[in-house]
C-alpha positions as a Markdown table, in Angstrom:
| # | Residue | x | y | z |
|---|---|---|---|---|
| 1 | Unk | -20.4 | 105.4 | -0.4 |
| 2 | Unk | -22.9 | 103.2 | 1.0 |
| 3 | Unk | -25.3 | 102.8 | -2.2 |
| 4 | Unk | -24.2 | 105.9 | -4.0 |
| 5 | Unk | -23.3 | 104.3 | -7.0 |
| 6 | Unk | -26.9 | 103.8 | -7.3 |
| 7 | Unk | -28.5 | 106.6 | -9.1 |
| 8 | Unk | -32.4 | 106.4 | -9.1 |
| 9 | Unk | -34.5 | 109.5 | -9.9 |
| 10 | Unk | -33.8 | 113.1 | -11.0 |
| 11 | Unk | -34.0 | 116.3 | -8.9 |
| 12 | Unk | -37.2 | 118.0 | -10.1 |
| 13 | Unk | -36.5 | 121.6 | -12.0 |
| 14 | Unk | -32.6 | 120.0 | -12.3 |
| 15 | Unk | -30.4 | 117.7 | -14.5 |
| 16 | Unk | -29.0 | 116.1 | -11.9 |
| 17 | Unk | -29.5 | 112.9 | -10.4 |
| 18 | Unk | -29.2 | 111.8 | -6.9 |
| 19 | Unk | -28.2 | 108.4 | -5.0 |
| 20 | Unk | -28.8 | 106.5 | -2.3 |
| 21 | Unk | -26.8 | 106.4 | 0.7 |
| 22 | Unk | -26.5 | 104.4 | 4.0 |
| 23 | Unk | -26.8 | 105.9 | 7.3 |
| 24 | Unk | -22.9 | 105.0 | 7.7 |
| 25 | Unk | -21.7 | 107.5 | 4.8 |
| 26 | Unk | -24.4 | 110.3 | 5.5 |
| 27 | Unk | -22.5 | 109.6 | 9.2 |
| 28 | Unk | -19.3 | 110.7 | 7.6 |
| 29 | Unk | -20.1 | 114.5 | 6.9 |
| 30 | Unk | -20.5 | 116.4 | 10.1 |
| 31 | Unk | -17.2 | 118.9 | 9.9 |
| 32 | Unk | -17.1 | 121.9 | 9.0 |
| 33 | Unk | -17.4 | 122.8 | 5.4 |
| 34 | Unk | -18.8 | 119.1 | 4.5 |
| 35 | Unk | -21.8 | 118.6 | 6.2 |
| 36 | Unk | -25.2 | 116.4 | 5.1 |
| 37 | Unk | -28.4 | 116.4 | 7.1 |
| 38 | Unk | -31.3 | 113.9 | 6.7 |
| 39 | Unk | -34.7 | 114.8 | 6.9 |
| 40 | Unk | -37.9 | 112.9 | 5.7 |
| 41 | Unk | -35.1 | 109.9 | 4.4 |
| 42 | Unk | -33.9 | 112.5 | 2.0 |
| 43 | Unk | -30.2 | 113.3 | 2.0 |
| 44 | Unk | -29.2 | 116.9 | 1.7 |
| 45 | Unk | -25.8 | 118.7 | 1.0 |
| 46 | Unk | -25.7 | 121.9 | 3.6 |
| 47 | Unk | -22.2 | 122.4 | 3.2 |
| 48 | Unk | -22.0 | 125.8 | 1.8 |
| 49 | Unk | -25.7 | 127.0 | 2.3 |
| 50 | Unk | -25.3 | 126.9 | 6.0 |
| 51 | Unk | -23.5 | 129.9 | 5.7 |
| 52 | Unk | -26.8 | 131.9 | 4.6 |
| 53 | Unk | -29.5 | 129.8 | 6.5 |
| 54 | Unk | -32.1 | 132.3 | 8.2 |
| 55 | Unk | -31.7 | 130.5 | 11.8 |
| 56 | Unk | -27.6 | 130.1 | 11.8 |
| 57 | Unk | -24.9 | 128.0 | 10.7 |
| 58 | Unk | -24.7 | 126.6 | 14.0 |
| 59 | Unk | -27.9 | 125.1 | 14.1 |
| 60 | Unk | -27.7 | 122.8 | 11.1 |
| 61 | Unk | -24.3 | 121.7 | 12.3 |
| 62 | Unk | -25.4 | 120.4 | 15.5 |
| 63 | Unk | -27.7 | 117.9 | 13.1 |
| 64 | Unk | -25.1 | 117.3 | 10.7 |
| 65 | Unk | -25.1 | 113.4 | 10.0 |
| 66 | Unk | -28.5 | 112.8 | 12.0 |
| 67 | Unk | -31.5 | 112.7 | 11.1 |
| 68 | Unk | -32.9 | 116.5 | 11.7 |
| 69 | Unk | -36.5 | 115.9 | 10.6 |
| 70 | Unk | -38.2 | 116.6 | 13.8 |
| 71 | Unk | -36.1 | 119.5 | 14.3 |
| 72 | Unk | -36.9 | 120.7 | 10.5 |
| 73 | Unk | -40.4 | 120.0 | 11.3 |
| 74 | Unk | -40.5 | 122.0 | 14.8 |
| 75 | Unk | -38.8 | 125.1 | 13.4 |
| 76 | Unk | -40.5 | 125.9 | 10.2 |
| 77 | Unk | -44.4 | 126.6 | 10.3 |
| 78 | Unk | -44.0 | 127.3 | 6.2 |
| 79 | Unk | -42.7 | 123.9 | 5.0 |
| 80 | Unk | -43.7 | 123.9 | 1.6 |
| 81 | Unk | -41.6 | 127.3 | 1.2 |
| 82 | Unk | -39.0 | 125.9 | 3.0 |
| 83 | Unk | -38.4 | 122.5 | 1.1 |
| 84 | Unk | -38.7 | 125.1 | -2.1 |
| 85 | Unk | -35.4 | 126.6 | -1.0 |
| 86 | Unk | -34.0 | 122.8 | 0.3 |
| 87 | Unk | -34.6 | 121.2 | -3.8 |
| 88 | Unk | -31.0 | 122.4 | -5.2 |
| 89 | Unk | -29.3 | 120.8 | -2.4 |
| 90 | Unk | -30.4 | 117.2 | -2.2 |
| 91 | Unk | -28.0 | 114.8 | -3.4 |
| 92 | Unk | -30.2 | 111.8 | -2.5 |
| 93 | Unk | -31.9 | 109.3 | -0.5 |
| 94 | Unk | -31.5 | 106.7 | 2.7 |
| 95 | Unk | -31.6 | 103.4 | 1.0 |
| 96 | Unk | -34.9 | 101.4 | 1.5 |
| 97 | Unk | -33.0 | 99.0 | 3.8 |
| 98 | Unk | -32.1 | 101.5 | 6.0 |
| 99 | Unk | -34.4 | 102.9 | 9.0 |
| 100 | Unk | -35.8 | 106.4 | 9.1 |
| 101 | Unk | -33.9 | 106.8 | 12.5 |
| 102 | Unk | -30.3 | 106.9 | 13.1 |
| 103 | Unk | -28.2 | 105.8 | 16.2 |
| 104 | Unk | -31.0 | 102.9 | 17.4 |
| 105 | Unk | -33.5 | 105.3 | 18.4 |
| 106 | Unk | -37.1 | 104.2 | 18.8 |
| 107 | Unk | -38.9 | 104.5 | 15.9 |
| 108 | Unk | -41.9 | 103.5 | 17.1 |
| 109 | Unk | -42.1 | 106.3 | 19.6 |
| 110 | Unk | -41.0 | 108.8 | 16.8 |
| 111 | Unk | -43.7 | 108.0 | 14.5 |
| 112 | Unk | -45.9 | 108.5 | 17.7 |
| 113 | Unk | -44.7 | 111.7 | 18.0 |
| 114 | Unk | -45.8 | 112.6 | 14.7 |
| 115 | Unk | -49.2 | 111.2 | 15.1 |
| 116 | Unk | -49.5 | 113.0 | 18.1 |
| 117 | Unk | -48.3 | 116.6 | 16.3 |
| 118 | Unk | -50.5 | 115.7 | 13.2 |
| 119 | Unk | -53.4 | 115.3 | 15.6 |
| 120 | Unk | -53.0 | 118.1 | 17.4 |
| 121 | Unk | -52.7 | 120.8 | 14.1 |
| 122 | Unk | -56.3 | 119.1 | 13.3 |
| 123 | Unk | -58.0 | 119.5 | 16.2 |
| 124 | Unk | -57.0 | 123.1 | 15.8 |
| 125 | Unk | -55.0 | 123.4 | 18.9 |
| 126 | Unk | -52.2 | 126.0 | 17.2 |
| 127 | Unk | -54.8 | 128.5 | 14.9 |
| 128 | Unk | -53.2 | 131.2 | 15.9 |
| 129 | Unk | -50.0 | 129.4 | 14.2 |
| 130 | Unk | -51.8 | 129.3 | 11.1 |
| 131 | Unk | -53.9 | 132.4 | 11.8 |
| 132 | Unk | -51.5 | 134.6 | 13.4 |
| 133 | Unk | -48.5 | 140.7 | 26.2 |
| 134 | Unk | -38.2 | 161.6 | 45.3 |
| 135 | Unk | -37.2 | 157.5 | 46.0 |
| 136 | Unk | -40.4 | 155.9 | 46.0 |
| 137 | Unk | -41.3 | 157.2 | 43.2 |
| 138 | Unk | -38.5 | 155.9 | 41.4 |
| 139 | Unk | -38.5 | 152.6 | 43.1 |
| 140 | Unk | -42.6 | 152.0 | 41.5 |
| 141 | Unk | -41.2 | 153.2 | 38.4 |
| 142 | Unk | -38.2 | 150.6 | 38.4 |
| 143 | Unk | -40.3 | 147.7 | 39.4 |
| 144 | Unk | -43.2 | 149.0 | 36.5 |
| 145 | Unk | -40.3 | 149.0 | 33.7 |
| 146 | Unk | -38.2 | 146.0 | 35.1 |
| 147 | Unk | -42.3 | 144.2 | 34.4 |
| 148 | Unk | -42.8 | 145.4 | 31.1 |
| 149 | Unk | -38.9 | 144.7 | 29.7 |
| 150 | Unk | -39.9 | 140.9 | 31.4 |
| 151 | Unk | -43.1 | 140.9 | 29.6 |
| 152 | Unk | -41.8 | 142.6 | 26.6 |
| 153 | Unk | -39.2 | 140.0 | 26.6 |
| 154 | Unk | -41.9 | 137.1 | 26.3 |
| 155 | Unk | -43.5 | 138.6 | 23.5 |
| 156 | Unk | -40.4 | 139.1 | 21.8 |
| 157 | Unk | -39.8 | 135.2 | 22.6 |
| 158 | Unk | -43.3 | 134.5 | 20.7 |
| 159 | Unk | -42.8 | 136.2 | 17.6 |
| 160 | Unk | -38.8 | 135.1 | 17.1 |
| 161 | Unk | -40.6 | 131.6 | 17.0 |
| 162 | Unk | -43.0 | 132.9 | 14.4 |
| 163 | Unk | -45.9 | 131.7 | 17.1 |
| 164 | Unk | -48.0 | 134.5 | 16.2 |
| 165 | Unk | -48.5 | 135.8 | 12.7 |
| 166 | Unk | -49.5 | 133.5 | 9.8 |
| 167 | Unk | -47.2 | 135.3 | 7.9 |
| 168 | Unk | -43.3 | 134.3 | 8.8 |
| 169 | Unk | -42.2 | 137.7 | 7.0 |
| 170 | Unk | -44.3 | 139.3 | 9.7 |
| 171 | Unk | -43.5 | 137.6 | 12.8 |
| 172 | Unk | -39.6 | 138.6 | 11.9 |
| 173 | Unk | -40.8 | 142.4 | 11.4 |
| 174 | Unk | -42.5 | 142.7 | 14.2 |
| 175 | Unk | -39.7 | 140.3 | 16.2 |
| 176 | Unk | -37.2 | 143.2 | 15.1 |
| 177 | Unk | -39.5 | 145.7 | 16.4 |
| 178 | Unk | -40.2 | 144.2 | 19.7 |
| 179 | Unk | -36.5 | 143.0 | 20.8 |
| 180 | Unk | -34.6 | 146.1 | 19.3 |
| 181 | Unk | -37.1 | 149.0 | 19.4 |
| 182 | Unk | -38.4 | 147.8 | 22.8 |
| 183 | Unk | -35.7 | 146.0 | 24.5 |
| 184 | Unk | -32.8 | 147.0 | 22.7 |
| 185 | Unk | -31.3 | 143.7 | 21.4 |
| 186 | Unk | -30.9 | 142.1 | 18.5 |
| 187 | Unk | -33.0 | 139.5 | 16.4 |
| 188 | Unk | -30.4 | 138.1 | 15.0 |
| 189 | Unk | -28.4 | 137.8 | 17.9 |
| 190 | Unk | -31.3 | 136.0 | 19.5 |
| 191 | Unk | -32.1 | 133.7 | 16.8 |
| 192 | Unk | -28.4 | 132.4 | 16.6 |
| 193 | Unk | -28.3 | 131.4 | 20.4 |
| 194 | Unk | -32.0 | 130.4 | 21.7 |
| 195 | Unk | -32.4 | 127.9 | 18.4 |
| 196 | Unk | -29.4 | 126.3 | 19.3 |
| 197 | Unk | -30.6 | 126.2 | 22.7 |
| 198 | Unk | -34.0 | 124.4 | 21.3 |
| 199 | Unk | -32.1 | 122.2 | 18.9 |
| 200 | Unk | -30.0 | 120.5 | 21.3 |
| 201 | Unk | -31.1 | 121.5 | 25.3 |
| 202 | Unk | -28.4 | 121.3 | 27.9 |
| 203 | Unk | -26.0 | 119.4 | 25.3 |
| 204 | Unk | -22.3 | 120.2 | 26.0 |
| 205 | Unk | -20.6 | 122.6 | 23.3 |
| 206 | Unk | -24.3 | 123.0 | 21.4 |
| 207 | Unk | -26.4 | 124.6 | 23.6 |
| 208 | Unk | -25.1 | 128.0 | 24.3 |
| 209 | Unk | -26.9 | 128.4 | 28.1 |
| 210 | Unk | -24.7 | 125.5 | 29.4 |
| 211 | Unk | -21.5 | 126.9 | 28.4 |
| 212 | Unk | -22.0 | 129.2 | 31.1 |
| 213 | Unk | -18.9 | 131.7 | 29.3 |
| 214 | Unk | -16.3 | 129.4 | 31.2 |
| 215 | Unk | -17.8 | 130.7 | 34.9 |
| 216 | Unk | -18.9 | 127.0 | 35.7 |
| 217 | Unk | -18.5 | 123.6 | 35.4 |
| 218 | Unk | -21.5 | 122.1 | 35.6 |
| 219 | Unk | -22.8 | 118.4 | 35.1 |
| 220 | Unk | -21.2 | 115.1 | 35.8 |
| 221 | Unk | -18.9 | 114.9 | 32.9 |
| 222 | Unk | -17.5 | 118.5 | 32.6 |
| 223 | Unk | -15.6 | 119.1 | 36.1 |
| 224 | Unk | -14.1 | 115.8 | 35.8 |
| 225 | Unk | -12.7 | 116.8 | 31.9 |
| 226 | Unk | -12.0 | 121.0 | 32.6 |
| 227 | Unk | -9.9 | 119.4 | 36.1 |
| 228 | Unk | -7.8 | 116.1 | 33.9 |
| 229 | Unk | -7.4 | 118.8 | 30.9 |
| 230 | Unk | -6.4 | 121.6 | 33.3 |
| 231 | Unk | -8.4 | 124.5 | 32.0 |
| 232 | Unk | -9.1 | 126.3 | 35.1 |
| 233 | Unk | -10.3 | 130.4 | 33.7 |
| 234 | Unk | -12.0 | 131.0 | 37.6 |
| 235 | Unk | -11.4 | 128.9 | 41.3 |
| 236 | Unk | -14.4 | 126.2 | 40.2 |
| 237 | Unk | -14.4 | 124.5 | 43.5 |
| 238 | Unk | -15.5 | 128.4 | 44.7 |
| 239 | Unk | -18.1 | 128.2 | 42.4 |
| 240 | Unk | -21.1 | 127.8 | 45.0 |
| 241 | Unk | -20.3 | 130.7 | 46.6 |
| 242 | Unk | -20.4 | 133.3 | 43.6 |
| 243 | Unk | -22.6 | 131.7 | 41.5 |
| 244 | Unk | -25.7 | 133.8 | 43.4 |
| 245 | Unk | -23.3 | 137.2 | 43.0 |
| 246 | Unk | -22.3 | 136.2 | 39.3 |
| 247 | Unk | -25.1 | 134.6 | 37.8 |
| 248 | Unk | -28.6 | 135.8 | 38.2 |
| 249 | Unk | -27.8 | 139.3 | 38.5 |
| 250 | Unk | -25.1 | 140.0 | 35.9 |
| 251 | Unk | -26.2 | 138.2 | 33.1 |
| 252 | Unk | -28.5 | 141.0 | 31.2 |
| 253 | Unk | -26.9 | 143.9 | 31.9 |
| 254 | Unk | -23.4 | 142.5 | 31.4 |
| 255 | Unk | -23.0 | 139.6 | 29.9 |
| 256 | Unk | -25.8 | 139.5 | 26.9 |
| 257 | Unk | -25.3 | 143.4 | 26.7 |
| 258 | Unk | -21.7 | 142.9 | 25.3 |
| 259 | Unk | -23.0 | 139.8 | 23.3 |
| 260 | Unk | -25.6 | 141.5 | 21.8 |
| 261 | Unk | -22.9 | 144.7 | 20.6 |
| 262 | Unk | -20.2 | 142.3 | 19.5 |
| 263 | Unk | -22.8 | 140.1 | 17.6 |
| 264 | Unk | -24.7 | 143.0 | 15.8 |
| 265 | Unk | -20.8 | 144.6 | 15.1 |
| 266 | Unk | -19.3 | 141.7 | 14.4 |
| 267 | Unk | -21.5 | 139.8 | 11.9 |
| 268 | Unk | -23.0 | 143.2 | 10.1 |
| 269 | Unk | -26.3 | 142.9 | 11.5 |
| 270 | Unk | -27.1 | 146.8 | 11.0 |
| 271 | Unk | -30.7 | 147.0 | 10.8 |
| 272 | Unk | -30.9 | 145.3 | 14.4 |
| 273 | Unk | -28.1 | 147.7 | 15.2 |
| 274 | Unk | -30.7 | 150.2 | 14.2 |
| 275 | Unk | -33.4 | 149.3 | 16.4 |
| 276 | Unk | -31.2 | 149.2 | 19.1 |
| 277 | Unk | -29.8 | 152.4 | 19.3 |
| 278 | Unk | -33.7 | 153.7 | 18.4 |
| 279 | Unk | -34.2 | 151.9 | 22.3 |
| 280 | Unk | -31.4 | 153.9 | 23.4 |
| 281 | Unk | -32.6 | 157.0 | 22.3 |
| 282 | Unk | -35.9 | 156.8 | 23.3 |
| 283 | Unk | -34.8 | 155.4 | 26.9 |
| 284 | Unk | -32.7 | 159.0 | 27.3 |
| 285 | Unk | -35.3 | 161.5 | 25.9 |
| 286 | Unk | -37.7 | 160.4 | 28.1 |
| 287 | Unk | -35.7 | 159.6 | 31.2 |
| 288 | Unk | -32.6 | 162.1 | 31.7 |
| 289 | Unk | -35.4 | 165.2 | 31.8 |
| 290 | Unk | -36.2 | 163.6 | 35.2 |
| 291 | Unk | -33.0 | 162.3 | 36.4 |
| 292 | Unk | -30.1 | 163.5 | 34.5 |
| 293 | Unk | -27.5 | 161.4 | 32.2 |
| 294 | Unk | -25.9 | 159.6 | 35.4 |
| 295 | Unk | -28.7 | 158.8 | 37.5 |
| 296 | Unk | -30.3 | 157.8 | 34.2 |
| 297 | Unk | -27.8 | 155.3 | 33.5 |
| 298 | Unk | -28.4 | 154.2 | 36.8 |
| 299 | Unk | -31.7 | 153.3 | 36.6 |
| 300 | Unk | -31.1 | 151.4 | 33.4 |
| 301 | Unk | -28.8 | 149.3 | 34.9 |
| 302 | Unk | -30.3 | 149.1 | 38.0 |
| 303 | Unk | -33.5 | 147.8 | 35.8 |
| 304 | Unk | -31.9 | 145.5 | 33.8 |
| 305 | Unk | -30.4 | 144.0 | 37.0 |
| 306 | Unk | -34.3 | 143.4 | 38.2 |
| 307 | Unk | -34.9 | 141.9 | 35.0 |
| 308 | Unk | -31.9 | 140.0 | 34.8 |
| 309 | Unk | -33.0 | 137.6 | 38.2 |
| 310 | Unk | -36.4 | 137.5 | 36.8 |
| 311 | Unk | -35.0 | 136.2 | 33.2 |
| 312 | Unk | -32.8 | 133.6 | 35.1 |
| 313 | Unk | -34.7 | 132.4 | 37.5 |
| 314 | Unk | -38.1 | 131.7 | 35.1 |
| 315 | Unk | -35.9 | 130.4 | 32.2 |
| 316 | Unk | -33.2 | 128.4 | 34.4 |
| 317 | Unk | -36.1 | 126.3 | 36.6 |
| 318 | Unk | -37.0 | 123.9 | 33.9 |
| 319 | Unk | -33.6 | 123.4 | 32.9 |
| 320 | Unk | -30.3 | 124.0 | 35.5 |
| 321 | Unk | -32.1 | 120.3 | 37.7 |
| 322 | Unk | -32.1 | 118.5 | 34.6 |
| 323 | Unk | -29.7 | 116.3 | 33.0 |
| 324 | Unk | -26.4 | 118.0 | 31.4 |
| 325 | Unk | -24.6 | 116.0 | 29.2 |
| 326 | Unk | -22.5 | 116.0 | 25.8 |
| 327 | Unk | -24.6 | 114.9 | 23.2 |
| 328 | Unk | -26.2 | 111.3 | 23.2 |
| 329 | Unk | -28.0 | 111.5 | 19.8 |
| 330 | Unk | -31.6 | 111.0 | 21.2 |
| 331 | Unk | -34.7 | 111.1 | 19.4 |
| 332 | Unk | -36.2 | 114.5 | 19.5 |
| 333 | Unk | -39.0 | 113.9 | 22.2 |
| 334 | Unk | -36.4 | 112.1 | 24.9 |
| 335 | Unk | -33.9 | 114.5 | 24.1 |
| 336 | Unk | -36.3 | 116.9 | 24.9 |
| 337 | Unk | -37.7 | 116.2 | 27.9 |
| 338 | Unk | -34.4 | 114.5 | 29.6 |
| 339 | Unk | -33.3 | 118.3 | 29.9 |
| 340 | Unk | -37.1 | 120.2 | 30.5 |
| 341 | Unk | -39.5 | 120.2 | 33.1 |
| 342 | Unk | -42.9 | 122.1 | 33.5 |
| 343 | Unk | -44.2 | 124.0 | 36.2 |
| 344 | Unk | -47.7 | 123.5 | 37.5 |
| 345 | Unk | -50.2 | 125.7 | 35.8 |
| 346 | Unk | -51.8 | 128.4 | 37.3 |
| 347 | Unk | -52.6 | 132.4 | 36.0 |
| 348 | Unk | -50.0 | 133.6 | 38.0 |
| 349 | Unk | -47.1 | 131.1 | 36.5 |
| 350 | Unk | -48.9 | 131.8 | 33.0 |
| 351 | Unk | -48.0 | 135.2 | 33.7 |
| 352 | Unk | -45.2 | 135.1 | 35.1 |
| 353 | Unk | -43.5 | 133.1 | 33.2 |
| 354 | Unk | -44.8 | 133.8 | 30.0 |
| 355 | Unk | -46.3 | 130.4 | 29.6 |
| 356 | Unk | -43.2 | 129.1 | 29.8 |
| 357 | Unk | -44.0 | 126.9 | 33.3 |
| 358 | Unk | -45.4 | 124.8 | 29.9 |
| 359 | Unk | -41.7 | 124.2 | 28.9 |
| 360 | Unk | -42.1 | 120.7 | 27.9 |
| 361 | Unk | -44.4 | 121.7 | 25.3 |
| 362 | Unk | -43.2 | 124.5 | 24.1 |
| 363 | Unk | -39.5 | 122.4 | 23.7 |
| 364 | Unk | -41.5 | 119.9 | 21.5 |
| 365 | Unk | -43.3 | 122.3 | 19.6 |
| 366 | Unk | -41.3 | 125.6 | 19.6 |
| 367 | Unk | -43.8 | 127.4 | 17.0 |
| 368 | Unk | -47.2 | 126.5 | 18.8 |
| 369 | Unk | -48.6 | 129.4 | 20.0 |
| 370 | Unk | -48.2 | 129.9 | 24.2 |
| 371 | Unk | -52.0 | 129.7 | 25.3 |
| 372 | Unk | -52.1 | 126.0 | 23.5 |
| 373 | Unk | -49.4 | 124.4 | 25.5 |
| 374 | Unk | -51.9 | 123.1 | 28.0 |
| 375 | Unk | -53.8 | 121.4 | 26.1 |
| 376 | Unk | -51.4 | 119.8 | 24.5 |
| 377 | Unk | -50.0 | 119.1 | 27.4 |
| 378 | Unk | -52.3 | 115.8 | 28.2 |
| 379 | Unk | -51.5 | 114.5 | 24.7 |
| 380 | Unk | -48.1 | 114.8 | 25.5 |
| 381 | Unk | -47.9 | 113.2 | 28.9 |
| 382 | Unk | -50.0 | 110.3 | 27.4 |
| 383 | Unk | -47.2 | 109.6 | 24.7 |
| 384 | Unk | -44.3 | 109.8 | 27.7 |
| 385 | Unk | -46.5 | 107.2 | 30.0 |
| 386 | Unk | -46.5 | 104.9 | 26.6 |
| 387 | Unk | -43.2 | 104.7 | 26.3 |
| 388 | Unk | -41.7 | 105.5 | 30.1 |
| 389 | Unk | -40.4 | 108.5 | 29.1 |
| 390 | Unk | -40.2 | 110.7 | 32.5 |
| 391 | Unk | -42.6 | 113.6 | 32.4 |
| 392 | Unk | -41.5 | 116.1 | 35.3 |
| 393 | Unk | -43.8 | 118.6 | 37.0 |
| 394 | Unk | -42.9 | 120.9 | 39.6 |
| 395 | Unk | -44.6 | 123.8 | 41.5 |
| 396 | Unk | -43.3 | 127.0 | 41.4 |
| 397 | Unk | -41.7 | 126.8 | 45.0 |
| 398 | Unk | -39.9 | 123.5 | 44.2 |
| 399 | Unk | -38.8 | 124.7 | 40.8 |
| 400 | Unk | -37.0 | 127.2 | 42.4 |
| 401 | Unk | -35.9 | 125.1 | 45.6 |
| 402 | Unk | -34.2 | 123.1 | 43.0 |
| 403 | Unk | -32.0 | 125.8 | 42.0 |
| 404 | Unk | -31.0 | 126.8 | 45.2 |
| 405 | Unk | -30.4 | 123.2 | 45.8 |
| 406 | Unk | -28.6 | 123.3 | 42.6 |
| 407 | Unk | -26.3 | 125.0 | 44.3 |
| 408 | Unk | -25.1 | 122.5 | 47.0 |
| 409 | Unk | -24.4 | 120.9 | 42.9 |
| 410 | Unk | -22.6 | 123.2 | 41.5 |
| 411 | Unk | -20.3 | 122.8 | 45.2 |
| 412 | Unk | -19.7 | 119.0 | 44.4 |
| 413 | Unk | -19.2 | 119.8 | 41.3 |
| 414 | Unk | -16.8 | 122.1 | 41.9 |
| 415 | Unk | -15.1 | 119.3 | 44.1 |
| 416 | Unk | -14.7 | 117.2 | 41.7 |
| 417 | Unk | -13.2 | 119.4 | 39.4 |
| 418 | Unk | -11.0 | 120.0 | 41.5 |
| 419 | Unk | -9.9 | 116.4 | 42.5 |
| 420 | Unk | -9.5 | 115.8 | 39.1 |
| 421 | Unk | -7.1 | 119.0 | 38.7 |
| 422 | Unk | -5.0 | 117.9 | 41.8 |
| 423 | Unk | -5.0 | 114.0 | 41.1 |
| 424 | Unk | -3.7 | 114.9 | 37.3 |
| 425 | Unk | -1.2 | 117.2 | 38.8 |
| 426 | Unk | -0.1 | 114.9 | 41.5 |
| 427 | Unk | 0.7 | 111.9 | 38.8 |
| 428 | Unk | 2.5 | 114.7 | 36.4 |
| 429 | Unk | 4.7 | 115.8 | 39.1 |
| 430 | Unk | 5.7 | 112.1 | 40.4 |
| 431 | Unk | 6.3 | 111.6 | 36.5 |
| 432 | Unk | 9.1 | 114.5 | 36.4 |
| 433 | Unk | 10.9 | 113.4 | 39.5 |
């Protein structure tokens, strides 16, 4: 056990006291049901607690065995409160010969990083983190709600990452509020998927958005395994020509809207279940004395279908052209912006995109609130130059060229899938005659 048999200090408020380990043994707990983290060289036992952490299970397992300070760091704006509730499970320390980092990453351009986020709390650029927007008829009125469900969805986005309140207790109230009473979804439901999304960004079988429900293949690695391994749920090498008819415009009103039921049903997540129906009911009240229960149903669908290309399009342009991969066990800042690019800035894209054409920064520091992610933004391209770490900016035209020219991708991907598929089949069938 590395130096375990080493015991050096005592827990404060405990009897017990903790060892020292090497970056090999902490290496060794990543399954489920025996999983340590690291953060700040201190070695912690998540096993069991996972279970009941605020932000998922999944989330800490992704980090089990690494090093998760930066991620501990970007997630919680209350750390003092949060390393209260982390005391009864540390079991220890890295030994002093071992470095802070795991897996030879750069230390020097982590310890950069953390200059660079210190620096930017004092020069005030995240106060309000500290301190906590007949036919035709009908048509205007679809395009007025498909806007505010967009924008309402933006907001929601700002107070799940506890960007606006002081108060974390508050930011969840008013998170519940926003995405169930306004939106009808679910907190909880969000918090379990975009966090993972945040923790580990276009990382195979960690990041929920690239696992794309089994409708894709997508990447370098994945056609090549789904094709040897012969899992094959939809025609892949078809994939460029539904992706368009699939993608973009199902997604809200099909996909996350059974997500979001099973999820709330599922894991007992009643209050959110709550809000939501309160959505529901408001949404017919209001609407059917106008249109009726069928056409009513039709414009909430037709709605969510607006909403649903706008969602894609904004969130999927800093993302779908960059990197896919399985996990490489990067420091936090080139892990980061290996699968993120920004968008040029401008008050349209701001408002637009909900100041996420600033995805870069917002990646990095998840809990800064959106209006400070340009200027950050200097600081942060000034650290990337240091160390040539690729800093991508598009404009709004090429961000979404890309992902029609992600398509001619997704085609060779597709292709390659189904090579593999064929080539694997081929050798199998000489093999039985």
């Amino acid at each position: 056990m590395g130096g375990g048999g080493q015991q050096t200090d005592r827990i404060t408020g405990t009897n017990t006291r903790f060892s020292t380990y090497t970056w090999e043994e902490a290496q060794k707990h990543t399954k489920s049901g025996d999983q340590w983290i690291v953060v700040e060289r201190k070695v912690y036992n998540v096993s069991q607690w996972v279970k009941r952490h605020p932000g998922g299970l999944r989330i800490i397992g992704h980090y089990a065995g690494e090093d998760a300070t930066e991620a501990f760091t970007a997630f919680h704006p209350d750390l003092p409160l949060v390393r209260k509730y982390m005391k009864p499970l540390l079991i220890g320390e890295l030994e002093a010969s071992e470095p802070s980092q795991d897996r030879q990453k750069n230390a020097a351009l982590v310890e950069d990083f953390r200059a660079l986020r210190e620096r930017l709390e004092v020069i005030a650029l995240m106060l309000v983190w500290y301190f906590g927007t007949g036919w035709i008829n009908t048509a205007i009125v679809a395009v007025l709600m498909a806007t505010a469900q967009s924008q309402a969805g933006w907001l929601q986005h700002d107070f799940g990452h506890l960007s606006v309140c002081k108060s974390s207790r508050w930011n969840h109230l008013v998170h519940k509020f926003v995405i169930g009473h306004l939106k009808g979804a679910s907190a909880g439901w969000w918090n379990h998927r975009h966090f993972q999304h945040h923790a580990k960004p276009n990382v195979f079988k960690k990041d929920p958005d690239v696992n794309m429900l089994n409708m894709f293949v997508v990447g370098k690695v994945q056609p090549v395994e789904y094709g040897v391994k012969k899992v094959k749920h939809l025609p892949y090498n078809h994939q460029h020509k539904y992706f368009f008819f699939v993608g973009p415009p199902l997604l809200i009103p099909v996909f996350f809207q059974f997500q979001i039921f099973h999820n709330m049903v599922s894991h007992g997540l009643w209050v959110d279940l709550v809000w939501c129906i309160s959505y529901y009911v408001r949404y017919f009240l209001c609407y059917t004395q106008f249109y009726g229960l069928f056409w009513a149903v039709i414009l909430f669908n037709f709605v969510r279908f607006m909403e649903s290309h706008w969602f894609v399009w904004v969130t999927q342009m800093s993302h779908i052209p960059m990197n896919i991969d399985y996990e490489k066990h990067q420091d936090w800042l080139s892990m980061q912006l290996v699968a993120t690019c920004n968008i040029e800035q401008s008050a349209f894209n701001d408002w637009f995109s909900g100041h996420l054409n600033f995805q870069i920064e917002h990646h990095l520091f998840p809990t800064m609130p959106r209006h400070n992610y340009w200027r950050a933004a200097p600081h942060v391209r000034a650290l990337c130059d240091k160390y040539g770490v690729k800093y991508q900016e598009k404009t709004l035209y090429g961000a979404f060229a890309d992902i029609i020219r992600y398509n001619t991708h997704l085609k060779s991907h597709g292709f390659t899938f189904k090579k593999s598929f064929c080539s694997e089949l081929f050798l199998y069938n000489m093999k039985q005659h």
